[in-house]
Backbone as numpy.savetxt, mean C-alpha at the origin, in Angstrom:
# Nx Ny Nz CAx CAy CAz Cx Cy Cz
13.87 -8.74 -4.68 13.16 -7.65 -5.37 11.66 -7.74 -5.14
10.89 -9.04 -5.48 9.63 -8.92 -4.99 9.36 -10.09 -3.86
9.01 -9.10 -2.97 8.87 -10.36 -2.02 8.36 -11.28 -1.68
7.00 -10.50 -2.42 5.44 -11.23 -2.89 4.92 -11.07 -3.47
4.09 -12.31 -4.13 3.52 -12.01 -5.23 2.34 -13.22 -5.20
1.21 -12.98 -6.18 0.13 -14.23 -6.09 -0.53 -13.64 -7.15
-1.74 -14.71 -7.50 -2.30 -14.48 -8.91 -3.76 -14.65 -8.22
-4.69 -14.18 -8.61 -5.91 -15.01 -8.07 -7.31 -14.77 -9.16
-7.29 -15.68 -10.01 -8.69 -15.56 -11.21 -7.73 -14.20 -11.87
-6.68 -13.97 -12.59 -6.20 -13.21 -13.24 -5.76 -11.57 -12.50
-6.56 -11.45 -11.34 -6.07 -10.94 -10.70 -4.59 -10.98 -9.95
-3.95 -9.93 -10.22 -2.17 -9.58 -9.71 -1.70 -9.24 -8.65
-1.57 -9.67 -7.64 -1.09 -9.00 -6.20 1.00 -8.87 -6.05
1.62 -7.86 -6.08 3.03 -8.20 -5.63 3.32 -6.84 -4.54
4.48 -7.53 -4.09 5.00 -6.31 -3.06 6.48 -6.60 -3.15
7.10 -5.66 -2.86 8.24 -5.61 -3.33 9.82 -5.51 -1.85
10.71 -5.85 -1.78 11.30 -5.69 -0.77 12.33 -5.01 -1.18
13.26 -4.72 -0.93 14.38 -3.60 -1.05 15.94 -3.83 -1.76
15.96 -4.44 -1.67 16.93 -5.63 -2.51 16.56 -5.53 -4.16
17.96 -5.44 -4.93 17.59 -5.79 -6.37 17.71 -4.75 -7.18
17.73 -3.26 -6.33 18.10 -2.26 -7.38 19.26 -1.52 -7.05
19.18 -0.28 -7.98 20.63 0.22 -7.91 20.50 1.86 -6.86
20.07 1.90 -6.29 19.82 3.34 -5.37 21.14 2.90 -4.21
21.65 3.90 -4.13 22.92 3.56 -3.22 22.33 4.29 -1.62
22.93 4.05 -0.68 23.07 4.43 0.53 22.71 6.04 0.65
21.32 5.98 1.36 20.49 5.28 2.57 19.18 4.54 1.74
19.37 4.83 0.69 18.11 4.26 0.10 18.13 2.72 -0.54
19.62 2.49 -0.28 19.76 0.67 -0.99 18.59 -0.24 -0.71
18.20 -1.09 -1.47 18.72 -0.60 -3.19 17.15 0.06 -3.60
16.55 -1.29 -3.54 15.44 -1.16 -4.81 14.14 0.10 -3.79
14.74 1.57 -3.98 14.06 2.16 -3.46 12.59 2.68 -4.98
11.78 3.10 -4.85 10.71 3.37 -5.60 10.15 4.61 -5.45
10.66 5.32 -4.30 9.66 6.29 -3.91 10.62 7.91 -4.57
9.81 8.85 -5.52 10.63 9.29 -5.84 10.67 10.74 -5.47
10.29 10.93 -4.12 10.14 12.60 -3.46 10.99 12.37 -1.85
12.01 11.07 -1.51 12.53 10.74 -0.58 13.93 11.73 -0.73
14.19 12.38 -1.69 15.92 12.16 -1.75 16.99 11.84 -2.21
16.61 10.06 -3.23 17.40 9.75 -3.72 17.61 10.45 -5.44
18.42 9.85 -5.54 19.07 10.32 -7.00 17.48 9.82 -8.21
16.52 10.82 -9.02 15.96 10.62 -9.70 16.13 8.96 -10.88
17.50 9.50 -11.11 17.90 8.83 -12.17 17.78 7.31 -12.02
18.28 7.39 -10.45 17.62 5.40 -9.80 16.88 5.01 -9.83
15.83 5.78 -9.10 14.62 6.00 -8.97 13.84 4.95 -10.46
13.93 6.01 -11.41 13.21 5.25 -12.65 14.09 4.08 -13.08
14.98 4.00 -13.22 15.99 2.69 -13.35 15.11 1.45 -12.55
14.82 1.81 -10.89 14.62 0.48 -10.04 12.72 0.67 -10.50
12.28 1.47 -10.84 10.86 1.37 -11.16 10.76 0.65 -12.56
11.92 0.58 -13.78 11.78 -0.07 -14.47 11.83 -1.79 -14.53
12.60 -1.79 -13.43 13.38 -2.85 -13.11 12.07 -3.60 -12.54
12.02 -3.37 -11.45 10.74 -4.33 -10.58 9.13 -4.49 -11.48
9.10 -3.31 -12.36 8.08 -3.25 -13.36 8.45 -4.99 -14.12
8.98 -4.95 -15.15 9.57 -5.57 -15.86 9.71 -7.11 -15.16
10.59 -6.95 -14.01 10.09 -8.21 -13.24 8.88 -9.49 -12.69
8.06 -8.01 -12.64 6.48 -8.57 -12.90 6.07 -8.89 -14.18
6.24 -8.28 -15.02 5.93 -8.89 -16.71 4.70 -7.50 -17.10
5.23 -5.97 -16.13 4.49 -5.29 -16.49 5.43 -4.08 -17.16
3.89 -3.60 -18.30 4.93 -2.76 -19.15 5.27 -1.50 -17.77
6.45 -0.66 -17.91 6.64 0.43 -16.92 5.75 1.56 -16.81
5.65 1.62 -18.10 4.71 3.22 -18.63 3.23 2.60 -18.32
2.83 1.54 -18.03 1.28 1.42 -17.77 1.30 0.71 -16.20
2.47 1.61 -15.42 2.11 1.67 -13.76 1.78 2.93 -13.85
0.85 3.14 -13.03 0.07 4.23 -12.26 0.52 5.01 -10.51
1.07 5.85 -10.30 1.50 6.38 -9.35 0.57 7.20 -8.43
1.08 7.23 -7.21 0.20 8.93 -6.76 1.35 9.44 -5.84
0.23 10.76 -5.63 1.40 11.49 -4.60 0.54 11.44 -3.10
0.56 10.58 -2.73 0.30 10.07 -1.45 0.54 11.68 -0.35
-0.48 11.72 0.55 -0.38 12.73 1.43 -1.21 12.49 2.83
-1.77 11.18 3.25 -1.87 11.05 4.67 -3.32 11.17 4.46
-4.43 10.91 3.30 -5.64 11.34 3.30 -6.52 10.47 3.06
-7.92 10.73 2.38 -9.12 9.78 2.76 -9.78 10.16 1.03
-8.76 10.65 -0.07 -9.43 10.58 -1.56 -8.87 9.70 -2.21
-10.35 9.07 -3.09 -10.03 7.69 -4.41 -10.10 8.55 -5.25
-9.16 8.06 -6.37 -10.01 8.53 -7.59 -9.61 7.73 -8.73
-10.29 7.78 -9.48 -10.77 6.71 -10.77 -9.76 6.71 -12.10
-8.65 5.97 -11.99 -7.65 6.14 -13.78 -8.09 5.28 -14.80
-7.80 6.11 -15.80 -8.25 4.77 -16.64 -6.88 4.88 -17.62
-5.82 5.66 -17.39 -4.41 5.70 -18.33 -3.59 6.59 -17.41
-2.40 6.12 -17.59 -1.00 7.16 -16.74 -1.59 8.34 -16.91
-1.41 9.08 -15.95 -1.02 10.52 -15.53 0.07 11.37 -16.70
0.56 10.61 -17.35 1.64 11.08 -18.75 2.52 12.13 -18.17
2.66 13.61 -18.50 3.17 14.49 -18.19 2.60 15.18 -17.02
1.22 14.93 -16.58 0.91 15.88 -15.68 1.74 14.72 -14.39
1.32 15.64 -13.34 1.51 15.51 -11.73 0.70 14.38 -11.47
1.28 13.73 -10.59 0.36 12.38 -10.35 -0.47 13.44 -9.04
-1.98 13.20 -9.05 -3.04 14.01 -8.03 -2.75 13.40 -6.91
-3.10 14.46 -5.84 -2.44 13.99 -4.06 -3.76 13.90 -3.61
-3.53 12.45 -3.77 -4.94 11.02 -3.12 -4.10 10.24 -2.60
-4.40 9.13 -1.74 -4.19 7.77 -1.23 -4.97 6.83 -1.44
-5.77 6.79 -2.32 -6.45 5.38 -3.66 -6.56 6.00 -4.60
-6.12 4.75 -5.67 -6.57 4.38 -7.14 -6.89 3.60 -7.69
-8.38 3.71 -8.19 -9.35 2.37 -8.91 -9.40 2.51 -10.51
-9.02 1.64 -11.13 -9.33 1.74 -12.34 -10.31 -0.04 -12.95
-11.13 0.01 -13.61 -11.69 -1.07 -14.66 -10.76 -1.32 -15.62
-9.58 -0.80 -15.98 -8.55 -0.46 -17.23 -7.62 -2.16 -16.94
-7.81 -2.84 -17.69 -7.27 -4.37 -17.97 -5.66 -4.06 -18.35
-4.57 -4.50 -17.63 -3.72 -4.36 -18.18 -2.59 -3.01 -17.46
-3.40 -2.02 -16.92 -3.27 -0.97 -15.89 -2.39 -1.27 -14.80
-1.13 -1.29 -14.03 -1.14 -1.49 -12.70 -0.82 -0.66 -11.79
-1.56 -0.37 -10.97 -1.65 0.93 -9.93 -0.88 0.02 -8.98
0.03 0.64 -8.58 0.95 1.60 -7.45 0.77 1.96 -6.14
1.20 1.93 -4.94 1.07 2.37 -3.43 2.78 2.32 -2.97
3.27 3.42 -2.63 4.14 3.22 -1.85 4.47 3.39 -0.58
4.83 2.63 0.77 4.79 2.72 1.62 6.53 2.31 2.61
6.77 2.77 3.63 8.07 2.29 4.50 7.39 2.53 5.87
6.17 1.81 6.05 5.25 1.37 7.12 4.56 1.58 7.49
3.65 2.47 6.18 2.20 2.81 6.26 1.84 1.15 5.88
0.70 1.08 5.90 -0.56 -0.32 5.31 -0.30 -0.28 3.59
0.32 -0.92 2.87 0.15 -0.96 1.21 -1.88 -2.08 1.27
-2.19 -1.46 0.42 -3.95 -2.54 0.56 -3.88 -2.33 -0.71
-4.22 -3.89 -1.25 -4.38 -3.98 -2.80 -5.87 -4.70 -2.62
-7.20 -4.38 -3.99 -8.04 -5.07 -3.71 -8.11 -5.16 -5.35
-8.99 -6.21 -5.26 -9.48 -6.87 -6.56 -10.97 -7.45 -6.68
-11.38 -6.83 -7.64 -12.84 -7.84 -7.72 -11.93 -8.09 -9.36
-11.66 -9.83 -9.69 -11.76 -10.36 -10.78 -12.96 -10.30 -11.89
-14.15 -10.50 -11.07 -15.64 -11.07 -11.95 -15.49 -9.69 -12.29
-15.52 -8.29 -11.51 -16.26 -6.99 -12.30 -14.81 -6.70 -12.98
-13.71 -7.14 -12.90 -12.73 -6.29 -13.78 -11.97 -4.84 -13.09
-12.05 -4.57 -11.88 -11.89 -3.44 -10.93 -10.75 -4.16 -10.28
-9.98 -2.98 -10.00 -8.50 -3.11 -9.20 -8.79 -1.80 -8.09
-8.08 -1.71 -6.87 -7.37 -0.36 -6.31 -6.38 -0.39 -5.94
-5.35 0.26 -5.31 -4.19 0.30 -4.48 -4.57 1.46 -3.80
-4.42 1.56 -2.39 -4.78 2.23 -1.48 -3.52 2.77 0.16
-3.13 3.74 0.24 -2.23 3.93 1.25 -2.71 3.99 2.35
-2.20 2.93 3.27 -3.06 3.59 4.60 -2.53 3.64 5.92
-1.97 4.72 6.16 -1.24 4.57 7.30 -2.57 5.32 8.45
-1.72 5.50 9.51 -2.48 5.82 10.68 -3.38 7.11 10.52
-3.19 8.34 10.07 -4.42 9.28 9.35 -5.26 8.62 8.69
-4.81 8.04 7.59 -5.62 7.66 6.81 -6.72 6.77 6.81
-6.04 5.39 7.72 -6.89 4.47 7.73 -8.07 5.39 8.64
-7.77 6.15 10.19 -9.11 6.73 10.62 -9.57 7.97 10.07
-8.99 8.10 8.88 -10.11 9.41 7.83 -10.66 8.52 7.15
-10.09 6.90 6.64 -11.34 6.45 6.06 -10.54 6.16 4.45
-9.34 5.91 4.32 -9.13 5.85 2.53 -9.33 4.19 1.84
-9.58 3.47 3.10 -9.47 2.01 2.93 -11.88 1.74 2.02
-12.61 2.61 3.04 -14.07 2.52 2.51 -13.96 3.23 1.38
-13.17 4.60 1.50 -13.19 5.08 -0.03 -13.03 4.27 -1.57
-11.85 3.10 -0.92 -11.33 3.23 -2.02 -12.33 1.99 -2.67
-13.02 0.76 -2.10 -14.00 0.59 -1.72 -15.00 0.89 -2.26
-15.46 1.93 -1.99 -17.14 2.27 -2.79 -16.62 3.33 -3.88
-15.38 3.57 -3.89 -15.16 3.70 -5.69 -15.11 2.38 -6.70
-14.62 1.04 -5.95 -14.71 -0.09 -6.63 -16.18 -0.26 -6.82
-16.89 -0.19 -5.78 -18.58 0.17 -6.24 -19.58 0.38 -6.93
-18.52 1.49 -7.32 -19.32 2.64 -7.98 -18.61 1.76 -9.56
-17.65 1.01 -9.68 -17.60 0.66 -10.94 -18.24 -0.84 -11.54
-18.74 -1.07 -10.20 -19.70 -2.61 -10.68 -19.03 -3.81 -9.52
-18.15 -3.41 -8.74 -17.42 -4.64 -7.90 -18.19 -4.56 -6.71
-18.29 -5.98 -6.16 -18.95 -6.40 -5.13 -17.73 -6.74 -4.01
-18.58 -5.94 -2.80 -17.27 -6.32 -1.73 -17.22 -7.68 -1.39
-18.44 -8.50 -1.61 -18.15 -10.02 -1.41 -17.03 -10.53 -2.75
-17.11 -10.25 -3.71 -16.00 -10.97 -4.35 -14.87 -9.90 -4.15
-14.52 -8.78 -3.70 -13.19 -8.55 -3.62 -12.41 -9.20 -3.05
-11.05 -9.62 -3.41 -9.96 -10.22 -2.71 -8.64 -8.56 -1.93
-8.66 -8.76 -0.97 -7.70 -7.95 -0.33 -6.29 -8.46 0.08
-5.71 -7.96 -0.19 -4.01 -8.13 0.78 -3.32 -7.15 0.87
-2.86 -7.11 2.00 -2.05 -5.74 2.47 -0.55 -6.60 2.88
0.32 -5.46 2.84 1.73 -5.86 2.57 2.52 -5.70 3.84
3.93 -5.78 3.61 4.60 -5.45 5.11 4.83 -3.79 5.36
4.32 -3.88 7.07 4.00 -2.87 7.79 4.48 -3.02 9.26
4.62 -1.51 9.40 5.19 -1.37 11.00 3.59 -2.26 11.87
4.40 -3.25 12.38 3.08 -4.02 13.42 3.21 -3.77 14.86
1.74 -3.75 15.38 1.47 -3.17 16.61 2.16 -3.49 17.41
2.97 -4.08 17.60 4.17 -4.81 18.88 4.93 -3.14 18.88
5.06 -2.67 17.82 6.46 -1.83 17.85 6.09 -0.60 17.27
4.73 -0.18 16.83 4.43 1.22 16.64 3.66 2.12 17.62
4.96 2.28 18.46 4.58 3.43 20.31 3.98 4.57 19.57
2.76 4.92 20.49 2.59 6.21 20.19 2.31 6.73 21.73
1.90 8.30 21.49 1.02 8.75 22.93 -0.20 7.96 23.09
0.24 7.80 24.66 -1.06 6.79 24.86 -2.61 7.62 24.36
-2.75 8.91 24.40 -3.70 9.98 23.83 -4.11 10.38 22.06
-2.92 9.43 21.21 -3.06 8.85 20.02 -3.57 7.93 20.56
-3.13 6.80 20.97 -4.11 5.39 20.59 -5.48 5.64 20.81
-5.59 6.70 22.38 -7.36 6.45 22.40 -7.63 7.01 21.18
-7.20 8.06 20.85 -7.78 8.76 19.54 -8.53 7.86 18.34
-7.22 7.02 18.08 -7.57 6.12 17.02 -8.56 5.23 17.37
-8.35 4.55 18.36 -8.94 3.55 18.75 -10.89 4.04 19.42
-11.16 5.68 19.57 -11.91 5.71 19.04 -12.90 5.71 18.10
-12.19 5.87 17.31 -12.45 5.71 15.13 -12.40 4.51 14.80
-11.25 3.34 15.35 -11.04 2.20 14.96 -10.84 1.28 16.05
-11.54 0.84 16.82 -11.20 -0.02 18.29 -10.58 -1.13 18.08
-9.88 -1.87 16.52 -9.02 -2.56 16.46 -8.01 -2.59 16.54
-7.97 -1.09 16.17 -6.64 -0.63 16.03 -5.61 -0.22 17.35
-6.01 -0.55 18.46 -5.67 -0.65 19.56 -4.78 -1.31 19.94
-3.86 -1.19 20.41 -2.32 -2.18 20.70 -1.65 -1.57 21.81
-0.51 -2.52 22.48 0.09 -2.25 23.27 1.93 -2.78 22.66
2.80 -2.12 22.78 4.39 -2.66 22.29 4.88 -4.00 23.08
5.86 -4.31 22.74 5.89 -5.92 23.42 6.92 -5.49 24.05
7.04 -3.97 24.83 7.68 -3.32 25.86 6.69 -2.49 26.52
5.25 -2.75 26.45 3.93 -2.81 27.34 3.84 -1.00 27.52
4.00 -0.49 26.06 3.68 1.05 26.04 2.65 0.95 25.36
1.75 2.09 24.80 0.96 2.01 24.06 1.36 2.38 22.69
0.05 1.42 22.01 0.60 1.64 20.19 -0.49 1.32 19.48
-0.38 1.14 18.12 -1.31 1.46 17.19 -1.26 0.05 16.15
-1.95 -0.32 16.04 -1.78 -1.58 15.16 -3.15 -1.05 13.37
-2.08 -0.70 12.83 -2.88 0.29 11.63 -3.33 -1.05 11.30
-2.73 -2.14 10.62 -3.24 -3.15 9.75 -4.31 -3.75 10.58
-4.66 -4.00 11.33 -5.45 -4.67 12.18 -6.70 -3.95 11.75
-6.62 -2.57 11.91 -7.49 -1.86 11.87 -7.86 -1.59 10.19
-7.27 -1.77 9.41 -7.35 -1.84 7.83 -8.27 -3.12 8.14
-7.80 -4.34 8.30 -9.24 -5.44 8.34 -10.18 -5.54 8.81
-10.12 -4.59 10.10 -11.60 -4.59 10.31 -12.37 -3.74 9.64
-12.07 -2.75 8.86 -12.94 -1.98 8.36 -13.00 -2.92 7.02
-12.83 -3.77 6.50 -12.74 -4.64 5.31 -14.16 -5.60 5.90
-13.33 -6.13 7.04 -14.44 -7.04 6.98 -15.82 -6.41 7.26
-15.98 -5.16 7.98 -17.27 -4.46 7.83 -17.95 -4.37 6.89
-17.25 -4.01 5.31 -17.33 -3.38 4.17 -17.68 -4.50 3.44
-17.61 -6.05 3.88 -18.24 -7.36 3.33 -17.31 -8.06 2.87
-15.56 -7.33 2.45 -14.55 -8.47 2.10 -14.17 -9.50 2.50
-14.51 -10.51 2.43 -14.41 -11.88 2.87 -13.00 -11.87 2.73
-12.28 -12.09 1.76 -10.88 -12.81 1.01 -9.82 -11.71 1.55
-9.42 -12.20 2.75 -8.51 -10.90 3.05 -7.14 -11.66 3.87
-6.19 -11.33 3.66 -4.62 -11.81 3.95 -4.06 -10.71 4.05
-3.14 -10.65 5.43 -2.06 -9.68 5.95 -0.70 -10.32 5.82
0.35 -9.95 5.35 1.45 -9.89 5.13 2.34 -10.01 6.53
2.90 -11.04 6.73 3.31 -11.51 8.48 4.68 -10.29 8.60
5.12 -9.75 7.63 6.29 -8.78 7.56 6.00 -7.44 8.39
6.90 -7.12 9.21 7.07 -6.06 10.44 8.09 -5.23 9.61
7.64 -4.02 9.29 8.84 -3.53 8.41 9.91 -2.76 9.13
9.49 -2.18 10.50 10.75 -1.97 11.56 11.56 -3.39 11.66
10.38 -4.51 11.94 11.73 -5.76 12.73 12.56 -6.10 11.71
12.01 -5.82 10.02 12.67 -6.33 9.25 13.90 -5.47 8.36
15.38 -6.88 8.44 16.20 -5.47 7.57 16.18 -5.67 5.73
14.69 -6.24 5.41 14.88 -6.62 4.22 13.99 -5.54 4.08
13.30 -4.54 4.74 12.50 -3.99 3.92 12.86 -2.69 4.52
12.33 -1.14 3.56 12.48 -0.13 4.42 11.11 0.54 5.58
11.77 1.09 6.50 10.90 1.47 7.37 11.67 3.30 7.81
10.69 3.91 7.70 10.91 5.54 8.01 10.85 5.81 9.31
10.43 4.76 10.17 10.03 4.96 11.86 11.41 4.59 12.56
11.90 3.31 12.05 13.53 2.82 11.88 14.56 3.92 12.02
14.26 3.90 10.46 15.86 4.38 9.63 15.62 6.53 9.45
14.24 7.07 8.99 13.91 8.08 8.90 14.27 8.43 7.25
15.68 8.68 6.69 15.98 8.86 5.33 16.12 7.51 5.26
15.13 7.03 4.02 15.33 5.68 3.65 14.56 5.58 2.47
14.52 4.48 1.70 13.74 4.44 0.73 12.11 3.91 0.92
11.04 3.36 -0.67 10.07 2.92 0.24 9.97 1.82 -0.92
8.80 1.24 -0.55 8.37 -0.34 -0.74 7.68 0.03 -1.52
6.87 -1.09 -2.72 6.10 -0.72 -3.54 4.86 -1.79 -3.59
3.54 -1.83 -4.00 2.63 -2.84 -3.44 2.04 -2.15 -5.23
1.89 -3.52 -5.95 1.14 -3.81 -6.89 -0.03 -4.47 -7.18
-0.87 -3.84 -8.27 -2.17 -4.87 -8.58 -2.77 -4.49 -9.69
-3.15 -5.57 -10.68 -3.31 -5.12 -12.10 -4.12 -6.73 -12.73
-4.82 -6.45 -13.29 -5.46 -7.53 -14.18 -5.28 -7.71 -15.47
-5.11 -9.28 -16.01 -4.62 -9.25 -16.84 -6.05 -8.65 -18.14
């Protein structure tokens, strides 16, 4: 159910693998994502479940509706009845809060400044990271008193550059925006290595404390991947202070 997890100065990092809930076929099990397909009713069942697992209340996770883009924006309490807003970061100062990213091989990026009390969770797949949602989310932590030298970063399992082919006319693309992000498949096509390119714009941005997740979510059958499988479920990447 979680695949990972770490604590650091009260700061919460987990990520979650696919295993452990009740979503049946194509989404087995512990799917999270709840605009894929599967049956609603699982859906909140396996969100209670992996909540709870962590030792967090359910109703004080924070969601979004993720859409491939480059907006933060600032919670300080659930979304309740309204619509969770279509951003790819969320920063809150709110102690106790845990924001949410779901991904099946976009970049999950969790950051933390402990000393200022600031969290984000941030989506970042290949739009995103070269529109930029990784600095956003970033100088919204900023803007609430966190220093990029004490943020701690970790990003979760993701499709890795060995195995995410694109047109060789994508990579230059990207790899003009992000020249880390540059890769070749370990079948010598061209490809995109998003996470690579999530750290270098980190370490630009002054984050020292930064760890990538060795998990390939195509090579792997513990986790889901949409590049893989296509109907499938998704992964969930947590972070919350106590």
């Amino acid at each position: 159910m979680i695949g990972r997890r770490e604590s650091v100065s009260g700061a919460h990092f987990a990520f979650t693998d696919r295993w452990g809930g009740v979503s049946a076929a194509p989404y087995e099990e512990l799917n999270l994502g709840g605009a894929v397909g599967d049956d609603p009713g699982a859906v909140r069942v396996n969100r209670e479940l992996a909540a709870k697992s962590l030792g967090v209340d359910p109703a004080r996770v924070v969601w979004m509706n993720q859409v491939h883009g480059a907006d933060a924006v600032v919670v300080d309490e659930p979304w309740g009845e309204s619509p969770a807003p279509e951003v790819d970061a969320i920063v809150t100062a709110r102690r106790g809060l845990a924001l949410a990213v779901l991904t099946a091989d976009c970049v999950p990026v969790l950051l933390a400044d402990p000393v200022a009390g600031v969290v984000a969770a941030a989506h970042a797949g290949r739009p995103g990271m070269t529109a930029g949602v990784v600095p956003a989310a970033v100088r919204a932590m900023t803007e609430l008193g966190a220093d990029p030298a004490r943020i701690v970063a970790r990003t979760g399992p993701a499709v890795c550059g060995r195995c995410y082919e694109v047109p060789e006319a994508m990579r230059d693309e990207v790899a003009a925006v992000e020249p880390a992000a540059h890769a070749t498949t370990s079948w010598g096509t061209p490809a995109v290595d998003v996470a690579a390119g999530v750290h270098a714009q980190l370490e630009r941005l002054g984050v020292r404390d930064r760890e990538q997740s060795p998990v390939c979510t195509l090579e792997s059958a513990d986790h889901f991947s949409y590049r893989r499988d296509r109907a499938t479920g998704r992964l969930a990447g947590y972070v919350w202070l106590d």
